[in-house]
mmCIF file of the N, C-alpha and C atoms, coordinates in Angstrom:
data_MODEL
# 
_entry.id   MODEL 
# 
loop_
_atom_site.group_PDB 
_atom_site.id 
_atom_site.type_symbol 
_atom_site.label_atom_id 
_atom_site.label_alt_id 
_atom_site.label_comp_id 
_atom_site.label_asym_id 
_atom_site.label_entity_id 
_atom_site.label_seq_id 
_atom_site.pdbx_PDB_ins_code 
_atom_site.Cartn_x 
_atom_site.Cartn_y 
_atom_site.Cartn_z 
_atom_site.occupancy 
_atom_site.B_iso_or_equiv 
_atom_site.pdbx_formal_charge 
_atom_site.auth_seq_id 
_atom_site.auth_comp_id 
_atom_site.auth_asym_id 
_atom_site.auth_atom_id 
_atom_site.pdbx_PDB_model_num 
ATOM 1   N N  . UNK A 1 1  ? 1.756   10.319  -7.603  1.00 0.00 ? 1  UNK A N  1 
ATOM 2   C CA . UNK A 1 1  ? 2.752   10.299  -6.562  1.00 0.00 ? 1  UNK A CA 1 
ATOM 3   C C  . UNK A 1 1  ? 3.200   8.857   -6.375  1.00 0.00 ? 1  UNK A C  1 
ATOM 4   N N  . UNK A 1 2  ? 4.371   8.507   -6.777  1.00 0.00 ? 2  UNK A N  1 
ATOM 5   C CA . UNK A 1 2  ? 5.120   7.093   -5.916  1.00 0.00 ? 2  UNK A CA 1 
ATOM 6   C C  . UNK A 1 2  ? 5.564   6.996   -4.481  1.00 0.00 ? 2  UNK A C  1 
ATOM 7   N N  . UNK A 1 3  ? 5.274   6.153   -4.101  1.00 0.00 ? 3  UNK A N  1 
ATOM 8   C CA . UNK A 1 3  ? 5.406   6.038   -2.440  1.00 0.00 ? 3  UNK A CA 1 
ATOM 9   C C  . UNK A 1 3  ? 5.831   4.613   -2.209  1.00 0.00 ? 3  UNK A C  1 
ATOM 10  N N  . UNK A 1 4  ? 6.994   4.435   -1.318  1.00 0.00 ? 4  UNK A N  1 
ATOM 11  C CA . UNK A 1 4  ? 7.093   3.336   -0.830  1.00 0.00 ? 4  UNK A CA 1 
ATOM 12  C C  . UNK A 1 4  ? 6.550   3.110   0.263   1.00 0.00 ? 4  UNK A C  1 
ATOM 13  N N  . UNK A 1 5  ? 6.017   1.645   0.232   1.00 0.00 ? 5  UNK A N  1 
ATOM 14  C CA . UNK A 1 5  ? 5.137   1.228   1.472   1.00 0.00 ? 5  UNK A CA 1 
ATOM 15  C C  . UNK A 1 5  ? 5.977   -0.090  2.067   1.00 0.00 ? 5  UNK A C  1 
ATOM 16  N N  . UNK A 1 6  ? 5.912   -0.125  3.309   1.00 0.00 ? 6  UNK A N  1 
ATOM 17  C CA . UNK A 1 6  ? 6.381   -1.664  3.631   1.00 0.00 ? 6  UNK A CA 1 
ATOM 18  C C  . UNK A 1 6  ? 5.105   -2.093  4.282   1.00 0.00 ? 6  UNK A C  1 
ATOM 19  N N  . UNK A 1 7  ? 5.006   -3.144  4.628   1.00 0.00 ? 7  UNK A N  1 
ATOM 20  C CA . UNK A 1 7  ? 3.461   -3.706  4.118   1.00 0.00 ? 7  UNK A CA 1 
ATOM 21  C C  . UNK A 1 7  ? 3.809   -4.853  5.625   1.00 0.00 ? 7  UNK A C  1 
ATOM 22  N N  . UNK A 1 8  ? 2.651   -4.953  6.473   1.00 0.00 ? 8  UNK A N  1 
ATOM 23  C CA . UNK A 1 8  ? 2.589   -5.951  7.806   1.00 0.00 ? 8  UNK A CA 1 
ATOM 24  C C  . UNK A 1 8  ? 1.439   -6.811  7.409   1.00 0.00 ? 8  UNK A C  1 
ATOM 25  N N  . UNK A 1 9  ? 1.202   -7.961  6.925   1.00 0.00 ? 9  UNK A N  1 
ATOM 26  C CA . UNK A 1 9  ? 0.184   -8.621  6.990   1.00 0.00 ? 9  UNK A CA 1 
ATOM 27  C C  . UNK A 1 9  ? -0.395  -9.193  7.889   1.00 0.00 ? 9  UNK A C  1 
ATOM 28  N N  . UNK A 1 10 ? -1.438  -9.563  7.870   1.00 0.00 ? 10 UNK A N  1 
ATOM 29  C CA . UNK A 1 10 ? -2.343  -10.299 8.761   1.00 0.00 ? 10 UNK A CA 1 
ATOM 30  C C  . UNK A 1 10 ? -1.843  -9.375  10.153  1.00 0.00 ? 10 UNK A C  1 
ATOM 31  N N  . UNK A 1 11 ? -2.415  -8.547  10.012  1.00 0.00 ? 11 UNK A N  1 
ATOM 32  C CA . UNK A 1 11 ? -2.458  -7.863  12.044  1.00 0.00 ? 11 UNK A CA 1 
ATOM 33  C C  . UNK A 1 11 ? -4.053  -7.442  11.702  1.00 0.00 ? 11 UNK A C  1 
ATOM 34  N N  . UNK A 1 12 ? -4.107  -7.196  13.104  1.00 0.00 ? 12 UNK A N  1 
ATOM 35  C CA . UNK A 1 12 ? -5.403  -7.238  13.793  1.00 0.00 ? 12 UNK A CA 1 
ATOM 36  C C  . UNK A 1 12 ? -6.501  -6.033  12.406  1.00 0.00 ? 12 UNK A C  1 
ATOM 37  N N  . UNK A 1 13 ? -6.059  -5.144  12.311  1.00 0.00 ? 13 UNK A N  1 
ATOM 38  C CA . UNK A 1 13 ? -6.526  -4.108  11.785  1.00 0.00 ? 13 UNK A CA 1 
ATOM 39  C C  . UNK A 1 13 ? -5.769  -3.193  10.417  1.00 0.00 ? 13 UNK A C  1 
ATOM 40  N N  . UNK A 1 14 ? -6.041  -2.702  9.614   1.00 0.00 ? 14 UNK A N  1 
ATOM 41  C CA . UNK A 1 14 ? -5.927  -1.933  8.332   1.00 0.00 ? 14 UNK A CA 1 
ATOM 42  C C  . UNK A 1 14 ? -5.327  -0.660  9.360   1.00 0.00 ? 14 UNK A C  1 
ATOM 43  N N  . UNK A 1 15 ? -4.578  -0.281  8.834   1.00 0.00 ? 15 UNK A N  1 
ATOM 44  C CA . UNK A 1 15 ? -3.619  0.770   9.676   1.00 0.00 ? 15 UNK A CA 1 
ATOM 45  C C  . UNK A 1 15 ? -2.089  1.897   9.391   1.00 0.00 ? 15 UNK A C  1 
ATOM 46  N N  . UNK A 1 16 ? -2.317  2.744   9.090   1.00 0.00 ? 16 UNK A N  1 
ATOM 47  C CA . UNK A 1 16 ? -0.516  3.359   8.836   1.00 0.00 ? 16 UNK A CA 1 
ATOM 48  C C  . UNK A 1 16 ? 0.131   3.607   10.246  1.00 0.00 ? 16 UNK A C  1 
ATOM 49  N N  . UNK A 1 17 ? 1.054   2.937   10.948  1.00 0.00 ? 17 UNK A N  1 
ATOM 50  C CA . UNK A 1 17 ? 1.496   3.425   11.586  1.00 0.00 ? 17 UNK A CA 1 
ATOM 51  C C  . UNK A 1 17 ? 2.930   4.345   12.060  1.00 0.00 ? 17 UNK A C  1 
ATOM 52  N N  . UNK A 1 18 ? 3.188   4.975   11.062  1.00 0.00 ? 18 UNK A N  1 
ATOM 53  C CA . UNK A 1 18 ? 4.259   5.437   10.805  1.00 0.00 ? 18 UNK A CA 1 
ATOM 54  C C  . UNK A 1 18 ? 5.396   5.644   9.611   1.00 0.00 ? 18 UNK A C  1 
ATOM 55  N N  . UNK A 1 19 ? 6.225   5.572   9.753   1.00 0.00 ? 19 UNK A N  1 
ATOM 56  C CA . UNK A 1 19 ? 7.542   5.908   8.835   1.00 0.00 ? 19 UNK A CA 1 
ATOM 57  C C  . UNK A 1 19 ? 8.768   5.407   9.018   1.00 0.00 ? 19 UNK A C  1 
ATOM 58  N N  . UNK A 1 20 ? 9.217   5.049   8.189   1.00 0.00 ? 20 UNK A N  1 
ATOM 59  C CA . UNK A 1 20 ? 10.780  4.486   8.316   1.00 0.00 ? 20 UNK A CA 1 
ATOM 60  C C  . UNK A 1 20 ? 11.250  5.723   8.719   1.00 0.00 ? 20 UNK A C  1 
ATOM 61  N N  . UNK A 1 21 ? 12.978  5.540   8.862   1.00 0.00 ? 21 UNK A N  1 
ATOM 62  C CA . UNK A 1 21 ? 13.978  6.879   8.301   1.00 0.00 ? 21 UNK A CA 1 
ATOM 63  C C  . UNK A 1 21 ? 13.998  7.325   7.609   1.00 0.00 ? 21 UNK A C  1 
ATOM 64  N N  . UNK A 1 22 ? 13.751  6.425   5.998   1.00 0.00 ? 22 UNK A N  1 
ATOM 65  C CA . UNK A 1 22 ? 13.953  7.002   4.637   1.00 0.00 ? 22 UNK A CA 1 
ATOM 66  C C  . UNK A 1 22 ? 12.903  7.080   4.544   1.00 0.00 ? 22 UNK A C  1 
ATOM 67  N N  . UNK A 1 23 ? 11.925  7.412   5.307   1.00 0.00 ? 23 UNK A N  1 
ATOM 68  C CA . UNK A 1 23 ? 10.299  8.068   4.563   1.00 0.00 ? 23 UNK A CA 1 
ATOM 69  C C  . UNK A 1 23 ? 9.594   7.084   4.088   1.00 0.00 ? 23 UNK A C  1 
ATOM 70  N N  . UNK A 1 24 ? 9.940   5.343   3.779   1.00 0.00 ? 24 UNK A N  1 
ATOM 71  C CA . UNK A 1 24 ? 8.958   4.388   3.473   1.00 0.00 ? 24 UNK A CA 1 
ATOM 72  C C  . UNK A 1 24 ? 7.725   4.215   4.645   1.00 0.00 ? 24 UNK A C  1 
ATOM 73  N N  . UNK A 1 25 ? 6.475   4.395   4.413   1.00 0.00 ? 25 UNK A N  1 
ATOM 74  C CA . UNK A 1 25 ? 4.973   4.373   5.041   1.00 0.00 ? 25 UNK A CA 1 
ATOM 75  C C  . UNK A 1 25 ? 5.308   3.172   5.751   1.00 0.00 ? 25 UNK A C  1 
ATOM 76  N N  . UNK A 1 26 ? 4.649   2.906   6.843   1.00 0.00 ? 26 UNK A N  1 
ATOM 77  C CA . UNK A 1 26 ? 4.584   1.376   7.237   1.00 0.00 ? 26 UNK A CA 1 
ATOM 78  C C  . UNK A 1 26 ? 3.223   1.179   7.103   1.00 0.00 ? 26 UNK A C  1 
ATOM 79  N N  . UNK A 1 27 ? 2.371   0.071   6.825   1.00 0.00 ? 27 UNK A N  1 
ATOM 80  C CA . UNK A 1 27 ? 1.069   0.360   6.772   1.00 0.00 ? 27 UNK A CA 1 
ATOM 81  C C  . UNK A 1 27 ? 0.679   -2.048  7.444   1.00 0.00 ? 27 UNK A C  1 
ATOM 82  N N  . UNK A 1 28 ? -0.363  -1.688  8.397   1.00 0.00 ? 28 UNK A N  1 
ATOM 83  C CA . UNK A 1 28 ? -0.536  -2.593  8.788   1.00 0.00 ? 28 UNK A CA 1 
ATOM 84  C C  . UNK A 1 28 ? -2.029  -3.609  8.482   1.00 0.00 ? 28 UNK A C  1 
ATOM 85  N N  . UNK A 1 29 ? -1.842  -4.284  7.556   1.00 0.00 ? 29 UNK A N  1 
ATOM 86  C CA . UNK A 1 29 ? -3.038  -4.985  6.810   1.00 0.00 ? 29 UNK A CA 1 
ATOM 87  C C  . UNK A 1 29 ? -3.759  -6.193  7.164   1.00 0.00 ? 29 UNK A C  1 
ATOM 88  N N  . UNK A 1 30 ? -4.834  -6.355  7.309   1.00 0.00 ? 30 UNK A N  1 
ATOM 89  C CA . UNK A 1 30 ? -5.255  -7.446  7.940   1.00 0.00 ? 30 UNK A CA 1 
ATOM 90  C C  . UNK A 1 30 ? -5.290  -8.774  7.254   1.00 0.00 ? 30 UNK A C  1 
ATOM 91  N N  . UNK A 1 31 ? -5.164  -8.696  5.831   1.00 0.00 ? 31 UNK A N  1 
ATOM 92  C CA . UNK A 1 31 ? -5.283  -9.733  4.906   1.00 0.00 ? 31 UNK A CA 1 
ATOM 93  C C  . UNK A 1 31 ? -4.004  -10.629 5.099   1.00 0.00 ? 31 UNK A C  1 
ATOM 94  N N  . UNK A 1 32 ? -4.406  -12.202 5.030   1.00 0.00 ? 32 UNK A N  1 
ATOM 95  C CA . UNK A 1 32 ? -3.125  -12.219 4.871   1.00 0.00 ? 32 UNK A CA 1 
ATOM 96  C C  . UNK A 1 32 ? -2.323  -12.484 3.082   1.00 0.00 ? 32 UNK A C  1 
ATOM 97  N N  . UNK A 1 33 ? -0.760  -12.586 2.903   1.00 0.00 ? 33 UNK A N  1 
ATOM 98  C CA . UNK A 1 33 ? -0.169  -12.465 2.269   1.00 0.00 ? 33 UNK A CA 1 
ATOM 99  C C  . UNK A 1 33 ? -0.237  -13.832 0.985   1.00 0.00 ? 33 UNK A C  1 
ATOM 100 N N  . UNK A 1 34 ? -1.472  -13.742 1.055   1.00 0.00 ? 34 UNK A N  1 
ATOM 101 C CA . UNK A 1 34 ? -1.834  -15.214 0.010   1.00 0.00 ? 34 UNK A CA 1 
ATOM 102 C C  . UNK A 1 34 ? -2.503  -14.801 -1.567  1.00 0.00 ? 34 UNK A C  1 
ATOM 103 N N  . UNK A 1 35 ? -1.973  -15.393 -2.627  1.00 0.00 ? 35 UNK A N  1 
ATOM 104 C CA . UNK A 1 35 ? -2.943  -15.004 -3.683  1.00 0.00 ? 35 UNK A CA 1 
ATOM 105 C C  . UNK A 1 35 ? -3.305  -13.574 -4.009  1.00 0.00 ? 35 UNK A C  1 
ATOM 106 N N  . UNK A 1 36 ? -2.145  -12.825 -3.689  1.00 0.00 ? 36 UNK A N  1 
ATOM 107 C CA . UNK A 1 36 ? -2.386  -11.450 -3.624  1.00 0.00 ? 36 UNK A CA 1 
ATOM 108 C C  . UNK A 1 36 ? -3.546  -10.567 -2.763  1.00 0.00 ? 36 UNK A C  1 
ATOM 109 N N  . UNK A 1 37 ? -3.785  -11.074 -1.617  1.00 0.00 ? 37 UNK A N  1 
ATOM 110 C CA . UNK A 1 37 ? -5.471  -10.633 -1.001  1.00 0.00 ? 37 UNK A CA 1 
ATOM 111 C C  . UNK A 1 37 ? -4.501  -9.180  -0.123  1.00 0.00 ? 37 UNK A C  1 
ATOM 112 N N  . UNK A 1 38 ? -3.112  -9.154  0.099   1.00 0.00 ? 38 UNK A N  1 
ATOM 113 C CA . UNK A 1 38 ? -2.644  -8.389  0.920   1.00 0.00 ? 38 UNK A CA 1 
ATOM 114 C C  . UNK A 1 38 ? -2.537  -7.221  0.434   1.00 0.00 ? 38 UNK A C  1 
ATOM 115 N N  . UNK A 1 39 ? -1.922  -7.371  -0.801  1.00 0.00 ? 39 UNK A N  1 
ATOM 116 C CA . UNK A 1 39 ? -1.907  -6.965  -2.130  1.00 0.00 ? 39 UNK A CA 1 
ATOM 117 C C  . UNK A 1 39 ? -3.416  -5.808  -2.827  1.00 0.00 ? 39 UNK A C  1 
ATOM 118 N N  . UNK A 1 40 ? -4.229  -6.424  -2.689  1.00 0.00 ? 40 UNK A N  1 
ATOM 119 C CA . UNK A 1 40 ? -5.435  -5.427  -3.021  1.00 0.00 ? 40 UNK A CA 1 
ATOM 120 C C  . UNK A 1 40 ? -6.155  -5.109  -1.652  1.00 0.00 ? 40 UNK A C  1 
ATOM 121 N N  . UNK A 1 41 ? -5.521  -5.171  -0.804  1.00 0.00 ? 41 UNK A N  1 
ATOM 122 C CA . UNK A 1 41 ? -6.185  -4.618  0.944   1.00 0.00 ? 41 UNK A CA 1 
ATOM 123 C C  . UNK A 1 41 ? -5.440  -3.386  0.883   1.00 0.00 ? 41 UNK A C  1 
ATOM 124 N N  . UNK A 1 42 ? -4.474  -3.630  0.730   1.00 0.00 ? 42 UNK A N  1 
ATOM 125 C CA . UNK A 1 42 ? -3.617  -2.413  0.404   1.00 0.00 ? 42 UNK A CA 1 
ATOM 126 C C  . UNK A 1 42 ? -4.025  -1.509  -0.345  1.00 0.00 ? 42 UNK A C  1 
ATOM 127 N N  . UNK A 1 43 ? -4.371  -1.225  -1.555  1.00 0.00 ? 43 UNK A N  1 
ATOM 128 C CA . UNK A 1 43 ? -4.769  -0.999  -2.771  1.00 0.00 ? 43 UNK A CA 1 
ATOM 129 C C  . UNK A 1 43 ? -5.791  -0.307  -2.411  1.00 0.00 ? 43 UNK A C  1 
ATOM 130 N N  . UNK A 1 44 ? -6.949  -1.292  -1.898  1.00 0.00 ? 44 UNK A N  1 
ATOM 131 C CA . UNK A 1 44 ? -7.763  -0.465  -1.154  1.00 0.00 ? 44 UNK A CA 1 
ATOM 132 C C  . UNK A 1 44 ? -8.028  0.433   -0.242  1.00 0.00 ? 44 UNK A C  1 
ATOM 133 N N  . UNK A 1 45 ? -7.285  0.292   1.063   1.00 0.00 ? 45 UNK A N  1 
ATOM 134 C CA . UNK A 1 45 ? -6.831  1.174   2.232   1.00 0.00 ? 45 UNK A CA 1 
ATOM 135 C C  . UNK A 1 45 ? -5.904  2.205   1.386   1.00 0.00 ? 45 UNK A C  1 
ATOM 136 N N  . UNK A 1 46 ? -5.097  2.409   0.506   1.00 0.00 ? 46 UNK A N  1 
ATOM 137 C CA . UNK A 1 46 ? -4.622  3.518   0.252   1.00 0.00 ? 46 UNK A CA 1 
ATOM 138 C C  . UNK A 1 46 ? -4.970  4.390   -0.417  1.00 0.00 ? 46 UNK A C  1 
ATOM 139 N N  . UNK A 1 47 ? -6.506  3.530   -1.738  1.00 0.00 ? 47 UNK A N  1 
ATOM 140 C CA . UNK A 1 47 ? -7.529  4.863   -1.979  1.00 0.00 ? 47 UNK A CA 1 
ATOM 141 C C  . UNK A 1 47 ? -8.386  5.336   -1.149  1.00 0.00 ? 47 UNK A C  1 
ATOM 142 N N  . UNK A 1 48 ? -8.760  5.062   -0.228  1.00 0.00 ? 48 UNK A N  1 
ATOM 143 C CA . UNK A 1 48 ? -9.581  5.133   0.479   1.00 0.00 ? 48 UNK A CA 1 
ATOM 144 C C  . UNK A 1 48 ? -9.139  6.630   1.768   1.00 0.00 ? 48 UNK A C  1 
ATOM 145 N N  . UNK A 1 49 ? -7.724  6.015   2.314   1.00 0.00 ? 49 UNK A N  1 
ATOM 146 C CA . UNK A 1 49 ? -7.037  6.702   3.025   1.00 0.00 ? 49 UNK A CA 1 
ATOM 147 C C  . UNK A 1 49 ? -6.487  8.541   2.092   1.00 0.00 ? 49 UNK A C  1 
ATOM 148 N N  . UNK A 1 50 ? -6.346  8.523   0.717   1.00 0.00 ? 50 UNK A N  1 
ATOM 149 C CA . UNK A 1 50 ? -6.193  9.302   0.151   1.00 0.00 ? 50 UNK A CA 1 
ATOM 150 C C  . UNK A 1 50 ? -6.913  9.796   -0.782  1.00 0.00 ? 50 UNK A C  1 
ATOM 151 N N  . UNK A 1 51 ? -8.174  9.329   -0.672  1.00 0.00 ? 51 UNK A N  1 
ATOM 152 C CA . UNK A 1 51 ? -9.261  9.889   -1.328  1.00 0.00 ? 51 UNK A CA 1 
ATOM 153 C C  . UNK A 1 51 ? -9.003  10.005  -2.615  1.00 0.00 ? 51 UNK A C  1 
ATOM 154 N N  . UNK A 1 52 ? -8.737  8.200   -3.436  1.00 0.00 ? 52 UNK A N  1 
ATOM 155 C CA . UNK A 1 52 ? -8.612  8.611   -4.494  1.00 0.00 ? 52 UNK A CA 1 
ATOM 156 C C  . UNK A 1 52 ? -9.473  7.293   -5.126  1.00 0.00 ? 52 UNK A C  1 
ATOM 157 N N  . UNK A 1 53 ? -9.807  7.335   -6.156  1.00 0.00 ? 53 UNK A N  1 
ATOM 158 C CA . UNK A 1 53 ? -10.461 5.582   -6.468  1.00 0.00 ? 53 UNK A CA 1 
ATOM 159 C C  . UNK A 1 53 ? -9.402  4.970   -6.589  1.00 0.00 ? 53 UNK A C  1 
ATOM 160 N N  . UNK A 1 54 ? -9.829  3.605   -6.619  1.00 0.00 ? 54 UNK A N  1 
ATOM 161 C CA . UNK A 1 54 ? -9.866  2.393   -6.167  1.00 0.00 ? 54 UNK A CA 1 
ATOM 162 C C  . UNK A 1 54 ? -8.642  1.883   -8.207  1.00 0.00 ? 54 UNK A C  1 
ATOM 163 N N  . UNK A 1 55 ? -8.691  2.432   -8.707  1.00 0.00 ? 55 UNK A N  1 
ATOM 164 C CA . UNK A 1 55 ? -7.824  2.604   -9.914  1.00 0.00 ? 55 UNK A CA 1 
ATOM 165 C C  . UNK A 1 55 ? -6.536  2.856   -10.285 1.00 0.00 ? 55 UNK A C  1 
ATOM 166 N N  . UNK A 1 56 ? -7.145  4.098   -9.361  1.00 0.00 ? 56 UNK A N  1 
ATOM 167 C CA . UNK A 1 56 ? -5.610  5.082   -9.327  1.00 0.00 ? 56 UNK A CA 1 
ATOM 168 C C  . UNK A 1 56 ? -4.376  4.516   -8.529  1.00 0.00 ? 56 UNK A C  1 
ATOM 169 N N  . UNK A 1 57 ? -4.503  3.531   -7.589  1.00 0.00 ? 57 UNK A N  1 
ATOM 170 C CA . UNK A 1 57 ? -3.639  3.096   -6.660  1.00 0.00 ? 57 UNK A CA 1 
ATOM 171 C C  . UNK A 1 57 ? -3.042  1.990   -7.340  1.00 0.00 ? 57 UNK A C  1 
ATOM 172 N N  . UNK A 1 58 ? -1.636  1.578   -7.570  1.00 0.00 ? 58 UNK A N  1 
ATOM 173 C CA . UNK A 1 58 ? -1.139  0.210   -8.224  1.00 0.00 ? 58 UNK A CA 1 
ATOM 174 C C  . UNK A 1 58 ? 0.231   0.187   -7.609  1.00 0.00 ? 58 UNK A C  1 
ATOM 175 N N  . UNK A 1 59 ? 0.116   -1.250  -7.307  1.00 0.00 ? 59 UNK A N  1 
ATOM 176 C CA . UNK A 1 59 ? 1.703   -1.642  -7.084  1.00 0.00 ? 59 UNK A CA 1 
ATOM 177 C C  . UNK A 1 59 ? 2.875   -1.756  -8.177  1.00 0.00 ? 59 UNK A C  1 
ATOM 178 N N  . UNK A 1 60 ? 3.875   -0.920  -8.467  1.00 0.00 ? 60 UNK A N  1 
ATOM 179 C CA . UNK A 1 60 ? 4.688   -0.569  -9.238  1.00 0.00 ? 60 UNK A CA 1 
ATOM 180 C C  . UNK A 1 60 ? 5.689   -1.455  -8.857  1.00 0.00 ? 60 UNK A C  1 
ATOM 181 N N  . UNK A 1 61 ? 6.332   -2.319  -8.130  1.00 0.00 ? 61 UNK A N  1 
ATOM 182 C CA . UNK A 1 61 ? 7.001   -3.284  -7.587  1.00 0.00 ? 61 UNK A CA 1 
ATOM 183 C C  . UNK A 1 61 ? 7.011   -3.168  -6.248  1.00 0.00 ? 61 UNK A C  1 
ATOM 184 N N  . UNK A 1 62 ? 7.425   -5.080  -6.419  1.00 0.00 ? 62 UNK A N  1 
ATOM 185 C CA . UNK A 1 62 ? 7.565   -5.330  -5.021  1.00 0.00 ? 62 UNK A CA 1 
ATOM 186 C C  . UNK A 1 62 ? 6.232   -5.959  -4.702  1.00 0.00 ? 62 UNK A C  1 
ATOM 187 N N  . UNK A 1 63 ? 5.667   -7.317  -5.748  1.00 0.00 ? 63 UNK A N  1 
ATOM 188 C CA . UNK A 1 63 ? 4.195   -7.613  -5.548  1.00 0.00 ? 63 UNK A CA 1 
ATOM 189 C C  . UNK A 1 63 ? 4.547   -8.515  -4.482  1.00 0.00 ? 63 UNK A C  1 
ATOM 190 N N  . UNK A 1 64 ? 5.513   -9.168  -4.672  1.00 0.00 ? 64 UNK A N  1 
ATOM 191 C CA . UNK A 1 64 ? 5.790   -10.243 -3.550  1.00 0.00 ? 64 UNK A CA 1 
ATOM 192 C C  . UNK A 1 64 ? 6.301   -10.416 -2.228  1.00 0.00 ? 64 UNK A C  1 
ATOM 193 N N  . UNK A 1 65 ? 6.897   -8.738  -1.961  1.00 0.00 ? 65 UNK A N  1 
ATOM 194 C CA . UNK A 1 65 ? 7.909   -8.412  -1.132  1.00 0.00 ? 65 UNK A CA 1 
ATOM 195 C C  . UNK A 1 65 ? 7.033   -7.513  -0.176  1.00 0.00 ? 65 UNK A C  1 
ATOM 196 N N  . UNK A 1 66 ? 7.654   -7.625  1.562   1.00 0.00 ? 66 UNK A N  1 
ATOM 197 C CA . UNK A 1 66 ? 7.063   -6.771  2.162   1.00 0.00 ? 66 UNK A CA 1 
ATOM 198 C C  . UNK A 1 66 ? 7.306   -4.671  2.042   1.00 0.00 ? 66 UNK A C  1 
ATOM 199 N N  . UNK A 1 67 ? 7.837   -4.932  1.280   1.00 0.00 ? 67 UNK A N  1 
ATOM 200 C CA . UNK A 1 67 ? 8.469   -3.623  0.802   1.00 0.00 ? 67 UNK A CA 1 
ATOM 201 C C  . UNK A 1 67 ? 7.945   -3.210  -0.709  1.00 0.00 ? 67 UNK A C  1 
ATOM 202 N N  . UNK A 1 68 ? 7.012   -1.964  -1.001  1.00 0.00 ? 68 UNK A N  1 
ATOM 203 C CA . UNK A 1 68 ? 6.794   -2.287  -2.371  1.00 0.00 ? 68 UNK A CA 1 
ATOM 204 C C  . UNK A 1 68 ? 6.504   -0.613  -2.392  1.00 0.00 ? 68 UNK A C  1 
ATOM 205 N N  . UNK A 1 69 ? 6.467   -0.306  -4.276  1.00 0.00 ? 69 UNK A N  1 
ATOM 206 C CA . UNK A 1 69 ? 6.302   0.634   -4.307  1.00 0.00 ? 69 UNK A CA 1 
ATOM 207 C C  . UNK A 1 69 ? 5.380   1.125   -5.181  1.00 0.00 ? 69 UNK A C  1 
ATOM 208 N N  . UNK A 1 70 ? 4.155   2.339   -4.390  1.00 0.00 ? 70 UNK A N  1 
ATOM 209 C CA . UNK A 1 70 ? 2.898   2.140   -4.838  1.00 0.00 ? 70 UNK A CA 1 
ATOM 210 C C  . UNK A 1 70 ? 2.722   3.268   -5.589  1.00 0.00 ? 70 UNK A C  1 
ATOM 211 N N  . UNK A 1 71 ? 2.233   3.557   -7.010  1.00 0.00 ? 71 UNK A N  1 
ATOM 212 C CA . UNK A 1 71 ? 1.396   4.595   -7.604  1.00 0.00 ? 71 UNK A CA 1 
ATOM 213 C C  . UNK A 1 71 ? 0.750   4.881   -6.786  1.00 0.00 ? 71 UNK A C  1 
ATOM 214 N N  . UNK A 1 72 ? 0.308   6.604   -6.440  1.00 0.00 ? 72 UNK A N  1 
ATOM 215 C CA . UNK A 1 72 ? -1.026  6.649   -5.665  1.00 0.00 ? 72 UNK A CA 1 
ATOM 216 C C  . UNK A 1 72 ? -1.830  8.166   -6.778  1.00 0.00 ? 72 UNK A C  1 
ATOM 217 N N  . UNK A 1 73 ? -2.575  8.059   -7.543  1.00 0.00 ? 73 UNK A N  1 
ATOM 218 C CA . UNK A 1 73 ? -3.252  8.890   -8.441  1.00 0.00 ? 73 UNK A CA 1 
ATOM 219 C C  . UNK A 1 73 ? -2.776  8.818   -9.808  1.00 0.00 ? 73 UNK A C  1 
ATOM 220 N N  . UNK A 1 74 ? -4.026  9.399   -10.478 1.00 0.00 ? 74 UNK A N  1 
ATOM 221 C CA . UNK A 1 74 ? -3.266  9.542   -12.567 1.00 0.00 ? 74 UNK A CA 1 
ATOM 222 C C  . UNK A 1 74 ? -1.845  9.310   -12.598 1.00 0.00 ? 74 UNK A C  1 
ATOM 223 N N  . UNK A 1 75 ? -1.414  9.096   -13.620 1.00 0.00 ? 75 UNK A N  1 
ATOM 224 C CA . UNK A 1 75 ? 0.374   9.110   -14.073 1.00 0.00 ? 75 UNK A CA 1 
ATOM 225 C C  . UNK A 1 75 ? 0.434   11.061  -14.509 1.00 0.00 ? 75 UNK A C  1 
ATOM 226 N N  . UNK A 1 76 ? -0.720  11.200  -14.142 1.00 0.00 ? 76 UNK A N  1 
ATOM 227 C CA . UNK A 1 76 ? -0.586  13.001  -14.910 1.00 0.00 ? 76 UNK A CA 1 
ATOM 228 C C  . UNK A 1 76 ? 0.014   13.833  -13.342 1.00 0.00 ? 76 UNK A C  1 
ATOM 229 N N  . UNK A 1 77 ? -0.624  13.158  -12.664 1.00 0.00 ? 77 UNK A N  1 
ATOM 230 C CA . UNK A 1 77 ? 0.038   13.627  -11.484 1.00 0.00 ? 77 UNK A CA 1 
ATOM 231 C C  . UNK A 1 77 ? 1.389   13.484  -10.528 1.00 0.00 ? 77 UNK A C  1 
ATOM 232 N N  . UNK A 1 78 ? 1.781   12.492  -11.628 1.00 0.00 ? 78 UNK A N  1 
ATOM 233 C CA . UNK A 1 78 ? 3.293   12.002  -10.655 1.00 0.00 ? 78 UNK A CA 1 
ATOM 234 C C  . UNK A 1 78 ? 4.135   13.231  -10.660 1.00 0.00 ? 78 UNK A C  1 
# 
């Protein structure tokens, strides 16, 4: 499944709180946006949140941007 996420760094807590209009996740990360640490907080909170390993989840673009769009399971499942 591809999913766009827009991505809040450094807040208090790991968090989805909602949805755009167009259905992009908002998801609120505690890491901040350095050296990619926001980047695999994410990664992590979204296998975790969807019960999938820690593999299956990849940023498909948008490594740098608060807006990105994430693999979430196998490519057999897209």
């Amino acid at each position: 499944m591809l999913r766009r996420v827009k991505v809040i760094p450094r807040s208090a807590r790991n968090e989805i709180i909602g949805e755009m209009a167009d259905g992009t996740m908002k998801v609120k990360i505690a890491a901040p946006p350095e050296k990619g640490k926001a980047n695999h907080a994410l990664c992590n909170f979204l296998a975790e949140h969807y019960r999938v390993a820690r593999g299956e989840v990849t940023i498909v673009s948008g490594h740098s941007a608060a807006l990105k769009l994430v693999r979430i399971g196998n490519e057999a499942d897209s």
